[in-house]
Structures are given as C-alpha cells and as structure tokens.
VOPAGU-2260 file (C-alpha; in pm, 1 decimal, decimal comma):
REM VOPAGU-2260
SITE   aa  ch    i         X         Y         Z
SITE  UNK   A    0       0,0       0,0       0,0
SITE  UNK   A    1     281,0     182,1     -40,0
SITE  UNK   A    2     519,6     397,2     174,0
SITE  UNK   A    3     256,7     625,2     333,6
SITE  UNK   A    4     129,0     538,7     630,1
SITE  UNK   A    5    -178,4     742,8     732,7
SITE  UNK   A    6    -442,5     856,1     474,1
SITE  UNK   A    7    -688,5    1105,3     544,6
SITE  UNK   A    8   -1042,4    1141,5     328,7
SITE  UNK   A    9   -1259,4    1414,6     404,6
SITE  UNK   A   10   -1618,5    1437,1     301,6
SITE  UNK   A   11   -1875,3    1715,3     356,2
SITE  UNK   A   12   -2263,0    1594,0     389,0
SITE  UNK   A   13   -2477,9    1848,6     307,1
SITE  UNK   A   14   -2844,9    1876,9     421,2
SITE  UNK   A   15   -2898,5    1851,0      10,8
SITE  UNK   A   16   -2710,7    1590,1     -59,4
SITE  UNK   A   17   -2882,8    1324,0    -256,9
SITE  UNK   A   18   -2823,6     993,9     -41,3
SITE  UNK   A   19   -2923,3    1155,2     324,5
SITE  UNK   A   20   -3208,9    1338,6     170,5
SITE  UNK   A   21   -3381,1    1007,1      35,2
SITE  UNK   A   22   -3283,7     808,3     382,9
SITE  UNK   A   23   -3455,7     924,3     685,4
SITE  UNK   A   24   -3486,0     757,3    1002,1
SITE  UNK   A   25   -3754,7     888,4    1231,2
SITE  UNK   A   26   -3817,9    1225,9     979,2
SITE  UNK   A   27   -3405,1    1259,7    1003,3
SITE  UNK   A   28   -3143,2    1272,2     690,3
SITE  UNK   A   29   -2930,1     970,3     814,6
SITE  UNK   A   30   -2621,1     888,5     595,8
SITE  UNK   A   31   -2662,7     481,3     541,7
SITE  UNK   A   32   -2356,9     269,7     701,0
SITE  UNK   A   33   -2277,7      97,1     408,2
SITE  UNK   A   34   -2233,4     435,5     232,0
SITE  UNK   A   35   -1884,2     392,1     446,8
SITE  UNK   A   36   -1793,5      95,0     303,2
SITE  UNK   A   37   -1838,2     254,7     -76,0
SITE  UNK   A   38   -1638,6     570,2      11,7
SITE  UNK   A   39   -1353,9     375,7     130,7
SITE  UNK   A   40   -1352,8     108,7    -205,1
SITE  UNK   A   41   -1362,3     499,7    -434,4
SITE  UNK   A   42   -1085,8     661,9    -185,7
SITE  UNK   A   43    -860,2     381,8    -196,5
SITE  UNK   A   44    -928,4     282,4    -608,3
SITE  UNK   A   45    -852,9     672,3    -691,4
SITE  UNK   A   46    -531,7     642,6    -502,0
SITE  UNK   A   47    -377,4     342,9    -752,9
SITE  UNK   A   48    -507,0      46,4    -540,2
SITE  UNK   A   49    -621,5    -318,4    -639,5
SITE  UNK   A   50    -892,2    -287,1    -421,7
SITE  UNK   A   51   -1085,5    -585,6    -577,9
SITE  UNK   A   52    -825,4    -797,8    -346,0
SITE  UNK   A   53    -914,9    -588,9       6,4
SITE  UNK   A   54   -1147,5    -682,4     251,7
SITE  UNK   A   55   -1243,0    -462,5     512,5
SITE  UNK   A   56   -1378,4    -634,2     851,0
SITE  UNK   A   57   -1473,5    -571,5    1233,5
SITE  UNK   A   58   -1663,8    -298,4    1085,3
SITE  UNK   A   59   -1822,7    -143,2    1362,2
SITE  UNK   A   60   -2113,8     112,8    1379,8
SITE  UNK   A   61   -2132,9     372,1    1684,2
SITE  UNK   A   62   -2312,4     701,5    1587,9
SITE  UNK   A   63   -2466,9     765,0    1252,9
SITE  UNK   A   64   -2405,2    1061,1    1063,5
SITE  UNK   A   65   -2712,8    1312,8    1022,3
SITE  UNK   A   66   -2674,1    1638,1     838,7
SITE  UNK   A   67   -2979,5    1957,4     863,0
SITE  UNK   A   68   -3100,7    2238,1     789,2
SITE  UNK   A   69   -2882,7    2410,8    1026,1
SITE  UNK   A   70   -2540,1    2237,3    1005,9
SITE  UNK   A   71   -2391,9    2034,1     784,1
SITE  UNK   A   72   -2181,5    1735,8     868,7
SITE  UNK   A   73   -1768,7    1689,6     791,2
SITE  UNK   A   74   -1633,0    1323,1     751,2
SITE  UNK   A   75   -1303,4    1242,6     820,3
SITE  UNK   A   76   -1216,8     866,9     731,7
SITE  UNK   A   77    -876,5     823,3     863,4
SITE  UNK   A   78    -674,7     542,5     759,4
SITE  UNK   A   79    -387,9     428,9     983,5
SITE  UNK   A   80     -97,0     106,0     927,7
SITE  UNK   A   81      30,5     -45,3    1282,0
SITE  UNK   A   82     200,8    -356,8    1291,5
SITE  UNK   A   83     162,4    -422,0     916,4
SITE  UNK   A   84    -247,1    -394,7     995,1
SITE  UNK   A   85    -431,3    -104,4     852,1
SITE  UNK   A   86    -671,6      61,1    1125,7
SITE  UNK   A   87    -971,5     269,9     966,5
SITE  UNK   A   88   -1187,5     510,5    1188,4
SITE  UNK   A   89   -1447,5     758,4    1020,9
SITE  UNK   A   90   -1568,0    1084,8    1284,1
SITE  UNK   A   91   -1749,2    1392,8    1178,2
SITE  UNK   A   92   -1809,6    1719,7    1332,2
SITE  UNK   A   93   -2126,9    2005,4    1235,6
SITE  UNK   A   94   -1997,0    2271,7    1003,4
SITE  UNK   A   95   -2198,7    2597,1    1053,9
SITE  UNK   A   96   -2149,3    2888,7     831,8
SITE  UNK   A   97   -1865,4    2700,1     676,5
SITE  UNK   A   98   -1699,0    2673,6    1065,8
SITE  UNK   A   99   -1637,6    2295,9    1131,3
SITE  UNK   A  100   -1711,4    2248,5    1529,9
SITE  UNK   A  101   -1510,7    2112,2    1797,1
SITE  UNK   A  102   -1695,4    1808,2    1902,3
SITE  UNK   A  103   -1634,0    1526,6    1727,4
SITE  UNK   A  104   -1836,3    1217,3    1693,1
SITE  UNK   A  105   -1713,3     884,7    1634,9
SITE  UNK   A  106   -1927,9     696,6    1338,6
SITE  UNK   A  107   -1741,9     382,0    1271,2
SITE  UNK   A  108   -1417,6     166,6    1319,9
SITE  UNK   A  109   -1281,6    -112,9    1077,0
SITE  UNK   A  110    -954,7    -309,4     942,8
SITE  UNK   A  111    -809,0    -358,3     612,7
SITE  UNK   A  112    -642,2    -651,0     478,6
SITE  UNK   A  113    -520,9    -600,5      99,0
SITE  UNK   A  114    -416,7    -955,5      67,1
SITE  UNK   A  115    -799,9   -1123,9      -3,2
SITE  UNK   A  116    -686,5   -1358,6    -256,8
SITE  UNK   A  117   -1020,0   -1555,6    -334,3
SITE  UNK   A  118   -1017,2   -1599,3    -720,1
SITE  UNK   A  119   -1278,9   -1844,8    -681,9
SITE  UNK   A  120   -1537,8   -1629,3    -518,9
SITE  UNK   A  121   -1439,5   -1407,2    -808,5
SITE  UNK   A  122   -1489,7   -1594,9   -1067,5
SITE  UNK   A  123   -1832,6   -1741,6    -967,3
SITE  UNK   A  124   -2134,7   -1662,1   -1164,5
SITE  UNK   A  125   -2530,2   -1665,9   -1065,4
SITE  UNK   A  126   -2758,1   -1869,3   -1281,9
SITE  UNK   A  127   -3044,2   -1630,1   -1238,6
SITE  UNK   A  128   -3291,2   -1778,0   -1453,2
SITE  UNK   A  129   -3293,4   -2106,2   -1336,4
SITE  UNK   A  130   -3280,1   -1988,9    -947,0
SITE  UNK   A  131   -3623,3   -1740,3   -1090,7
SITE  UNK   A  132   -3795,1   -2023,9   -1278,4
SITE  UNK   A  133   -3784,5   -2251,2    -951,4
SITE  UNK   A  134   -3901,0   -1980,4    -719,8
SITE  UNK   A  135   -4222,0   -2064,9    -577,9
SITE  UNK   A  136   -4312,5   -1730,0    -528,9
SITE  UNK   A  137   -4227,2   -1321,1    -575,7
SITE  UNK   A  138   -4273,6   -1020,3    -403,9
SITE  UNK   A  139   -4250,7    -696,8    -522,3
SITE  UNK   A  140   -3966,0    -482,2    -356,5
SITE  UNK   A  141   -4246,4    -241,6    -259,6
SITE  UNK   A  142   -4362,7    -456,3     -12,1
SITE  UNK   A  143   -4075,5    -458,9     222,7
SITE  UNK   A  144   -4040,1     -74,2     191,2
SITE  UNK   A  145   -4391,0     -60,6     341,8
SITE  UNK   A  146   -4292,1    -207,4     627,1
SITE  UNK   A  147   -3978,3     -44,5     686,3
SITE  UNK   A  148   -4200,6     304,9     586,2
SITE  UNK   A  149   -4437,7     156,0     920,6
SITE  UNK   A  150   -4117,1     137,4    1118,5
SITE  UNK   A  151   -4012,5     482,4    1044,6
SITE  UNK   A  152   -3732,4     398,4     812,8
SITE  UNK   A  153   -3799,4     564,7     452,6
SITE  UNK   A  154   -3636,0     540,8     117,5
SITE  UNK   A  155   -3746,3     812,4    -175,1
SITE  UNK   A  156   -3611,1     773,2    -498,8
SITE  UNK   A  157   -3220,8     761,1    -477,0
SITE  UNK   A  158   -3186,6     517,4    -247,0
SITE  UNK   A  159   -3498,8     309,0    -352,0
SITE  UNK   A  160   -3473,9      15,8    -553,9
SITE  UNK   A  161   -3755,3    -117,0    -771,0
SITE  UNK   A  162   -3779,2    -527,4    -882,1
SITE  UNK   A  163   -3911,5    -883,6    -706,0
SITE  UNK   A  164   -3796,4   -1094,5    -457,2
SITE  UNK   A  165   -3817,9   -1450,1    -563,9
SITE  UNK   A  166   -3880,5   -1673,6    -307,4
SITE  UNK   A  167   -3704,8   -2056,9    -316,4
SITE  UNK   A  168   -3717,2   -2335,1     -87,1
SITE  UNK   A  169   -3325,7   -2297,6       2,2
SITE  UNK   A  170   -3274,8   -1865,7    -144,5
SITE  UNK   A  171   -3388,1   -1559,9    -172,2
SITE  UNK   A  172   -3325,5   -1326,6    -526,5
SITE  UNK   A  173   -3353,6   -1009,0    -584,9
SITE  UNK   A  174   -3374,9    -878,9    -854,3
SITE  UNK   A  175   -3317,5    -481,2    -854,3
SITE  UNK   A  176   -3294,7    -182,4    -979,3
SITE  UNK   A  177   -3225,0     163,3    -960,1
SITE  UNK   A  178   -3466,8     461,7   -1019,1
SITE  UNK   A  179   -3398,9     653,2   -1326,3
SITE  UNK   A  180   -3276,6     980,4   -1063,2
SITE  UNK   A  181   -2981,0     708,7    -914,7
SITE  UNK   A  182   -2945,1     568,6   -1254,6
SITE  UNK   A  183   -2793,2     905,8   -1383,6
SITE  UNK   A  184   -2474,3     833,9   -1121,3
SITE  UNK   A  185   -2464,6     522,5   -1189,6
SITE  UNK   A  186   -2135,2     587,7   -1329,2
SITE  UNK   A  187   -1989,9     778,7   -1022,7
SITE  UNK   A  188   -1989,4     496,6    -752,7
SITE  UNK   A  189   -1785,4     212,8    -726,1
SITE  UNK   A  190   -2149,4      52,4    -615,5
SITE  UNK   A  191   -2439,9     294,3    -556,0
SITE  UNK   A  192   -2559,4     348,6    -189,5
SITE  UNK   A  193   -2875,8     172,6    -256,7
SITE  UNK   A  194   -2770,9    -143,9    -383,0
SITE  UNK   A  195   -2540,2    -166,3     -53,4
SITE  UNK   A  196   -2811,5       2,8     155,1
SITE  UNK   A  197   -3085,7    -274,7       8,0
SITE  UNK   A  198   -2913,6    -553,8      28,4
SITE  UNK   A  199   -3038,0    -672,3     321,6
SITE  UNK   A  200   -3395,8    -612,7     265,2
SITE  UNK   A  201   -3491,2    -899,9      93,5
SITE  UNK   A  202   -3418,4   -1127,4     394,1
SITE  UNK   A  203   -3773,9   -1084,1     510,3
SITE  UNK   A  204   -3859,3   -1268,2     191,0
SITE  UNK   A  205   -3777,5   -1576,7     455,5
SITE  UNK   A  206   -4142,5   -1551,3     638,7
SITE  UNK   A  207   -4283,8   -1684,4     350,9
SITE  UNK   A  208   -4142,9   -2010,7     379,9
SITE  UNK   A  209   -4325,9   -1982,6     710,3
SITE  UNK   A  210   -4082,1   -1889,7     945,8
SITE  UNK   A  211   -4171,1   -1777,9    1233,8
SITE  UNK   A  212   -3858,0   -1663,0    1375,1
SITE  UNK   A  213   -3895,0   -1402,1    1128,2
SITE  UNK   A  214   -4228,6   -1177,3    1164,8
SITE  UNK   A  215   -4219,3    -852,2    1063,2
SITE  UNK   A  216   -4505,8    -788,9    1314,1
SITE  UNK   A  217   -4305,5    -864,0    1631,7
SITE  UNK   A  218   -4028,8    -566,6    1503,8
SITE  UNK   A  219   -4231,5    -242,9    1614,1
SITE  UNK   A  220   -3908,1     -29,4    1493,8
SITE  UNK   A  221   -3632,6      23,4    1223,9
SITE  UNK   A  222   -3342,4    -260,2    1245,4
SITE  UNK   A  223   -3028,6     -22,8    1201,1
SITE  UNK   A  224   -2653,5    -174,0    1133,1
SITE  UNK   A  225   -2419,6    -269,5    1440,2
SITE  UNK   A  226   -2166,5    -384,5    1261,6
SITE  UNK   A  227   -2011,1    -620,2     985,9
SITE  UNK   A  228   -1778,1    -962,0    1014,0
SITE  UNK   A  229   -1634,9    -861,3     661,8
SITE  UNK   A  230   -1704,6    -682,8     296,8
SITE  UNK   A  231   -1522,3    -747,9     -44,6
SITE  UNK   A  232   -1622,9    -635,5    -395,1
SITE  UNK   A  233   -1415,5    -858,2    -633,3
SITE  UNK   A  234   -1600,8    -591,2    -895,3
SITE  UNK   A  235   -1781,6    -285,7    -917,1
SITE  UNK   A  236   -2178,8    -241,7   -1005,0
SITE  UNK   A  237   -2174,5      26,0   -1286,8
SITE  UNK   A  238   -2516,2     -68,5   -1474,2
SITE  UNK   A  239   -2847,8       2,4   -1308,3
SITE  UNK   A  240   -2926,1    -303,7   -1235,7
SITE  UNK   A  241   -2799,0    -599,9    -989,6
SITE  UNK   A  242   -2859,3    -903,9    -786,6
SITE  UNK   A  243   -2879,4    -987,2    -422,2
SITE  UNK   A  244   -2872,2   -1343,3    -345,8
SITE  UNK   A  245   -2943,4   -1520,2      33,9
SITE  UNK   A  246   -2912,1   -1897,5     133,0
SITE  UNK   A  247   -3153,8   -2035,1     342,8
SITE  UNK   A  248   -2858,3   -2091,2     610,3
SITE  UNK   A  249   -2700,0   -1764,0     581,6
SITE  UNK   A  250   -2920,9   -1551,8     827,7
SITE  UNK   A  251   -2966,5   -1563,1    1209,2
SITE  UNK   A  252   -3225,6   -1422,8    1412,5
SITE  UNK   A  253   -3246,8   -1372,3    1785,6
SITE  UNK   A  254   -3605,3   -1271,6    1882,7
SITE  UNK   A  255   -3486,4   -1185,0    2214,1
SITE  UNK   A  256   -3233,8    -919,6    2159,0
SITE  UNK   A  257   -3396,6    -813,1    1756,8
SITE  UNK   A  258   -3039,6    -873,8    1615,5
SITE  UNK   A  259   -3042,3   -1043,1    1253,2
SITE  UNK   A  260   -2701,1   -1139,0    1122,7
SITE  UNK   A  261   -2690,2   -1213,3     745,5
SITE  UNK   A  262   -2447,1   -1342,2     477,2
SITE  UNK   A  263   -2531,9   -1177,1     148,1
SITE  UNK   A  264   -2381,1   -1191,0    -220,7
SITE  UNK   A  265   -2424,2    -899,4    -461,4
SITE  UNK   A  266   -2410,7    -996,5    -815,3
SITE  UNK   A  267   -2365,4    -722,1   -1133,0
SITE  UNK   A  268   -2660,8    -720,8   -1373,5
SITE  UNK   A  269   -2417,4   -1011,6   -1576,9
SITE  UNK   A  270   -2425,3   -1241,3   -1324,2
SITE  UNK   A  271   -2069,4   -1217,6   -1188,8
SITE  UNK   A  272   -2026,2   -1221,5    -804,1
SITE  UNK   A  273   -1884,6    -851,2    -740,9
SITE  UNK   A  274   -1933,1    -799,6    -384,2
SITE  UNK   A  275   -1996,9   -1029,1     -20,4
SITE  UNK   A  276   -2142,2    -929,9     308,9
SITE  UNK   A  277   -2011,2   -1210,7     630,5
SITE  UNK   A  278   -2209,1   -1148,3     877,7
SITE  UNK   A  279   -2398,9    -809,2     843,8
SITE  UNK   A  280   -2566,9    -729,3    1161,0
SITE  UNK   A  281   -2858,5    -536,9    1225,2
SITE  UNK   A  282   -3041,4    -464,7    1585,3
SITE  UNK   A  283   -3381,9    -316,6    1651,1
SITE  UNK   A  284   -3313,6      82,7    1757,3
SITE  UNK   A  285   -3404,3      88,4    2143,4
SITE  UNK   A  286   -3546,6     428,1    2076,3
SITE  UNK   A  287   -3538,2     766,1    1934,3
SITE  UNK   A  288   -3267,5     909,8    2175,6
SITE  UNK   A  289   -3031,8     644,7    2141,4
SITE  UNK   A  290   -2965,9     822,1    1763,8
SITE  UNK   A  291   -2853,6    1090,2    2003,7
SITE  UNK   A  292   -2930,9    1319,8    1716,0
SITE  UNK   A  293   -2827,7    1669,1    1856,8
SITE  UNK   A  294   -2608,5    1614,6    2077,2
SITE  UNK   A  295   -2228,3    1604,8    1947,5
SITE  UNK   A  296   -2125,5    1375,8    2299,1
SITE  UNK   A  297   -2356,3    1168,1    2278,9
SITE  UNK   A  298   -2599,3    1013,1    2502,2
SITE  UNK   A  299   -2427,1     713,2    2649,4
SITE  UNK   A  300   -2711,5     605,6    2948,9
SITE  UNK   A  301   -2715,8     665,2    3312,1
SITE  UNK   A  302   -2370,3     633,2    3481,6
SITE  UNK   A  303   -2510,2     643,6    3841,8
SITE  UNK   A  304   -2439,1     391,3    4145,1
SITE  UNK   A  305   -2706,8     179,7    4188,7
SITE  UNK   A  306   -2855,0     161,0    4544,2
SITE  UNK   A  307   -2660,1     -35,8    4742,8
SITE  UNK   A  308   -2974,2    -300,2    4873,2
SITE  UNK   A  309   -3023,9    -312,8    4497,4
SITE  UNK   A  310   -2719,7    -434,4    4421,0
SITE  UNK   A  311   -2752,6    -699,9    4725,4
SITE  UNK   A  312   -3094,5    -834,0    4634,4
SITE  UNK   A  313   -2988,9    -919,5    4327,9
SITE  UNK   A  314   -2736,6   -1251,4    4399,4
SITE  UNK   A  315   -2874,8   -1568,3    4269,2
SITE  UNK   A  316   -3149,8   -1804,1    4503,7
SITE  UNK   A  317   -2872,9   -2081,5    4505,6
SITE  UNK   A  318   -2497,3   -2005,8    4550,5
SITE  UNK   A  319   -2330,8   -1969,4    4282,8
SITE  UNK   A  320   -2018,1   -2173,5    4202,2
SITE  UNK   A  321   -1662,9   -2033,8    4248,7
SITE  UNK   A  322   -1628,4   -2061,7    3836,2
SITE  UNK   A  323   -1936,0   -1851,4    3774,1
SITE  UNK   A  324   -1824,7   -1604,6    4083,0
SITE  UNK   A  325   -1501,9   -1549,9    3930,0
SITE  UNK   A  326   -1650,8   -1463,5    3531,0
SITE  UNK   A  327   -1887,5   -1218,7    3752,1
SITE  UNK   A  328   -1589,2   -1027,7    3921,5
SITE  UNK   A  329   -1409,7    -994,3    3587,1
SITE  UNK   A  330   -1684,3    -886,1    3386,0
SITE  UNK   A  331   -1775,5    -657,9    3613,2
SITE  UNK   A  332   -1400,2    -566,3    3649,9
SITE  UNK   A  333   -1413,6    -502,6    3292,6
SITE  UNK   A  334   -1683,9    -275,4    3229,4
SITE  UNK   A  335   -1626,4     -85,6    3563,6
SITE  UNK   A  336   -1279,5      23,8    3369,1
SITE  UNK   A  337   -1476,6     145,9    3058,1
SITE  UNK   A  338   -1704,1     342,7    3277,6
SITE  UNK   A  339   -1420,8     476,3    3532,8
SITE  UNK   A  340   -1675,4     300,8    3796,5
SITE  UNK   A  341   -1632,5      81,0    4100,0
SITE  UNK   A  342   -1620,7    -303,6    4008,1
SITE  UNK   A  343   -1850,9    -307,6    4310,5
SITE  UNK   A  344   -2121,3     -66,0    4168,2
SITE  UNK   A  345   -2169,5    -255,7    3846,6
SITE  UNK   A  346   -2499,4    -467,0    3859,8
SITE  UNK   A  347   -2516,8    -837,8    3765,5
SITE  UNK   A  348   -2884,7    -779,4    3604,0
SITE  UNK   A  349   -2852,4    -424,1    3430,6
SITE  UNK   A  350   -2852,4    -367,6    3061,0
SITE  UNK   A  351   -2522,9    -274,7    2949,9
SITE  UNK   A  352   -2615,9      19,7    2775,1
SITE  UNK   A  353   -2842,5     151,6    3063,8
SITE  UNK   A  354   -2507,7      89,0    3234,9
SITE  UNK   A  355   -2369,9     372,4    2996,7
SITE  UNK   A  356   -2162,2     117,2    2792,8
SITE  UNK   A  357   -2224,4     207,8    2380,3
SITE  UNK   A  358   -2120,4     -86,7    2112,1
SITE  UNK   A  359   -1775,4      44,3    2032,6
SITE  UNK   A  360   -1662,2     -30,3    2427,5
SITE  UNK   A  361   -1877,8    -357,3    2403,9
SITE  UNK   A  362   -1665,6    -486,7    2090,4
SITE  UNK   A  363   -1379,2    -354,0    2302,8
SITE  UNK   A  364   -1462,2    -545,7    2620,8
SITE  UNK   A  365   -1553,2    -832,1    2423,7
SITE  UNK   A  366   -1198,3    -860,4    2289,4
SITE  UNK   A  367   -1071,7    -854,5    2646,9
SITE  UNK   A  368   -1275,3   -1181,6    2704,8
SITE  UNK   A  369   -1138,9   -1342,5    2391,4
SITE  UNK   A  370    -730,6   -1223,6    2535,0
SITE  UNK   A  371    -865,7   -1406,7    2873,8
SITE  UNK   A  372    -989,1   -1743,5    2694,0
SITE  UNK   A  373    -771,9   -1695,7    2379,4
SITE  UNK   A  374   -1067,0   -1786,4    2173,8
SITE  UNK   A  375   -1218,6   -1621,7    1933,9
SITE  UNK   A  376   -1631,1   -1561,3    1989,1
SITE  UNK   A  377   -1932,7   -1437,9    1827,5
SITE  UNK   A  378   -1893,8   -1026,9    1764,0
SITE  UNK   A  379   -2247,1   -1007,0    1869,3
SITE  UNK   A  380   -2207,3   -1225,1    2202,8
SITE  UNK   A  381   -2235,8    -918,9    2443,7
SITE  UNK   A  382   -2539,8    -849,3    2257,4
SITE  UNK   A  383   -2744,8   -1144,0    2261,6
SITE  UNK   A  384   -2647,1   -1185,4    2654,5
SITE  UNK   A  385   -2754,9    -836,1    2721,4
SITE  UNK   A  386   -2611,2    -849,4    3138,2
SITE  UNK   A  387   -2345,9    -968,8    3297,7
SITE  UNK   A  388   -2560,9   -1224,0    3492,1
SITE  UNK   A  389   -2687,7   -1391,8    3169,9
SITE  UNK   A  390   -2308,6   -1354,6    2971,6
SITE  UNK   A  391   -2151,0   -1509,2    3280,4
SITE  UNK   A  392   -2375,1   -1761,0    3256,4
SITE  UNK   A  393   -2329,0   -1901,6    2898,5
SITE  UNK   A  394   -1914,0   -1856,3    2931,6
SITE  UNK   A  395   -1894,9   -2075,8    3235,6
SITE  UNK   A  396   -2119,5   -2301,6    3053,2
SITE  UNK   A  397   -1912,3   -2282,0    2718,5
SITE  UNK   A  398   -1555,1   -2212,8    2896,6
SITE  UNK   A  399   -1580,7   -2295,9    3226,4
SITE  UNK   A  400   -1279,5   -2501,3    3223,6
SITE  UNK   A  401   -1030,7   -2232,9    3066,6
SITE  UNK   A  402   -1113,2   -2020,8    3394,5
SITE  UNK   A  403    -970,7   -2312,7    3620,8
C-alpha cells in the first residue's frame, strides 16, 4: 500500500445531498452505514489500489451521521498502518457557516487486509434464470419498503430500488434496480448506496417459507446496522441493475435481543459475483434518543451507582459456584474500567447500555474476554447476553474449564 502510512479522506454531507435526503430515520437525513464501506472502495481505487483484493472487517457502527437544515456534517475517514495492519476510523463534526465544530463524533471503526486472494469467489457466476424459474413465489420490492415506511425507516427515490424478490425453498433473489434519478450516477460509484443500503432487505422474503422466527409484526421499529464480520467487492456495479442473493442458512435471528445477522452476495446485472457481506448485523433501535441526534457527545445512558440493597438483592437463590463467581468479578471488572466506575457498583442484572456502555466499548470489552480465553467468539455475544448475569452464565457453561 505503499510507503505512506496514514491517509486522510474528508467528506462534507450536506443537508442537500442526494443519499441523506432520500434516507430518513424517524423524519431525520441519516447517511446509510454501508455508504462507508463505498467511500472507502472509491478513496482507496482513486489512489492506484487493487482494491478488488481488500477486505475490510470488524466494521463497527457507533453514531450515525445526520446532516440539517442548520449544520452540515464533515467526515473524516482516517486510515492508519500499525504492525503491518491497517486501522480505519471515520468521525465527523457540524460545520456551521462554513466553521467545522469542535466536538467530534465517532461513526465507525474497521480493518483492512489487501491480501484477499479468493479468485474463486471471483470468478463465480449466478444462474439467475434457473434460481427465478424454480421460485415458488415473488414479491414486489415495494412490499418490504412498506414495512420499513411503518417502522419509520424511509427510502425516496435515490436510495430506492424497484424489482421482485423470488422466493425458493433454500434462497432468496432479488432482482433490482435503480430509479432513473440514481441511474444518472450510476457511473460515479464504485457501487451505488442503494444497492449496498438494500441488500439486506430482501431477507424478510424468509417468512414466507413460514418462518416464524422471522415476523415482521413482532419488530415495532427500524433494524439499524451494528456492525459487519467482513465486505469485499471482487467488482464494481456500474449498470443500473444488480442481484442480491441469500441462502436459506446464511441468516440468524435472535427474537430476544432483535439482532439479525446475514451473509449476502451482490451480483452485477451479468451475473458475476462482485461484492460479499459475512455477517452483516442489524439490531432493533431501542429508541429515538439512542440516535442521540443533537447532541455532538452523545448520550451514552445513566452512569449512576445503583442503590446499594439493589445491588444486594440481586445474587442468585442458590450459591453460585466459584467458576461462575469469578466470570462475575471480571466482567464486572471489565466494564467498571470502561465506565471509570467501581467493580462493586456494576450490577449483575442491568442492561449494558443503561449501564452507559455504547457498542464500540462492548466490541472492546468483548476482545478482552477473547485475550482471557484466547478464543475467538461471536462479535455479537455481548449483545445477545444483554447483562453480565446472563453472559456469565453461557461462558462458564461454554468455557468454564479455561477459567480453572
């Protein structure tokens, strides 16, 4: 990647700007996550790099980026090599008046690797018709953005796609386009915001195989991205048209926590493989305020001490075991560091984010527990065991014997 290394992109989103004004999130102009993901494959491919052979992964959402009437929004994707590893990390901060701000928000974290050598992912090609003509059903694309539109998620015409979702025993295909207004800048992307943005809609094709793990009726609001295992594009999408394919066994779905991981292939109107989603994970938005949408510090929960006979009626009916006892004190060792607390003011039964805890110190405690067991686990682990009681739980189940 050459000699340099650090690499700074800058980016101004403007109120105006097509992508955030056709993607709002509760009446807000909300730049996508994904749209990352493109700016980085464009930065990197103007700068002389094979970027069909980079993958970029532990791509981690924190804030989103939301520009206004009254500011607009400056992003700075910086791009950093330690230890022959290449560190991304995107922030913004309002401009007013042309004046960029002081506070800064951090958006997202990631890695690069520039050695993806797959050539046979690359070469692989999607028999479209034959995966259409056994389809036992289709849906029109306009049916998911309904529901989303119910949720308070809404796509206008840039960042809409139009086409079916054909429905197989073991798949789901898309077929989609863009509108004739995204069509235009086709040409400018490496893959246009919508395609990326889309891709995961046609998951909910699943529920009618008659899934019910998947009912769009039991998600009362907008699933937003948390973060992604990995992303290559072995190509780039230039027509106005493209492919999104699912396997049957490539989603997960946790009704308790609303978290819905999902492998997904993107295929160019030709049917050649040009870009791959591992893992992308979305979670239901707890609410409006955890957007934080005015604030540049963000709102990170309450911080306070519990009471202390809260914290003492809260032990288990039987005594626990000295394994279990031990995975308590270090979690709660843990996340008493990332909130500059007392180990001994850290509850056992509180959600970690009503703790104060956000998902970038999450991922970052969770990699602590991977040093301790030198394994590697699940990036949505802290997630789907939403307290320390319940995570503590399913380690000394899974690892008890690596905390001997």
């Amino acid at each position: 990647m050459g000699n340099s290394t650090n690499m700074k992109c800058k980016v101004v989103i403007t109120n105006d700007n097509s992508i955030v004004q056709a993607h709002q999130l509760y009446k807000k102009n909300v730049l996508p996550g994904v749209v990352y993901l493109e700016i980085i494959f464009r930065y990197l491919q103007s700068r002389g790099m094979d970027v069909s052979r980079m993958k970029i992964y532990d791509i981690i959402f924190n804030k989103p980026v939301i520009a206004s009437e009254s500011y607009d929004k400056c992003l700075t994707i910086t791009f950093t090599e330690e230890s022959e590893k290449w560190h991304v990390r995107g922030s913004s901060r309002k401009v007013v008046e042309g004046i960029t701000g002081v506070d800064e928000d951090e958006n997202f974290t990631a890695k690069l690797d520039f050695n993806n050598h797959n050539d046979e992912l690359k070469i692989e090609n999607l028999q479209v018709e034959a995966l259409k003509k056994t389809a036992f059903k289709s849906v029109s694309m306009e049916y998911f953005y309904e529901k989303l539109r119910e949720k308070g998620l809404i796509h206008f015409d840039f960042m809409k796609l139009d086409g079916d979702v054909y429905i197989g025993e073991e798949y789901i295909l898309a077929e989609v386009s863009l509108s004739p207004s995204a069509a235009e800048q086709a040409q400018k992307y490496y893959i246009h915001p919508a395609f990326l943005d889309s891709a995961a809609i046609p998951i909910g094709g699943f529920i009618f195989q008659g899934d019910l793990n998947l009912n769009f009726n039991e998600i009362t609001k907008p699933l937003i991205p948390m973060l992604i295992e990995g992303f290559c594009s072995y190509r780039p999408i230039k027509s106005n048209k493209a492919y999104v394919y699912i396997g049957k066994t490539d989603w997960r779905w946790s009704e308790k926590t609303k978290i819905l991981a999902t492998n997904i292939k993107m295929y160019t109107e030709d049917g050649k493989l040009a870009a791959v989603f591992s893992k992308f994970t979305v979670k239901e938005i707890r609410s409006v305020e955890t957007l934080d949408f005015d604030s540049a510090k963000g709102k990170k929960g309450s911080t306070e001490k519990m009471p202390s006979d809260e914290i003492a009626n809260e032990q288990d009916s039987d005594k626990p075991n000295e394994v279990l006892s031990f995975i308590q004190q270090e979690l709660k060792s843990m996340m008493a560091r990332h909130l500059n607390r007392s180990a001994e003011s850290i509850s056992l039964d509180q959600d970690y984010f009503d703790m104060g805890l956000d998902s970038i110190r999450l991922l970052e405690i969770l990699k602590e527990i991977e040093n301790l067991l030198q394994k590697q686990l699940y990036p949505t682990l802290l997630f789907e065991h939403d307290n320390i009681r319940n995570l503590s739980k399913y380690l000394e189940c899974e690892f008890g014997g690596h905390f001997n």
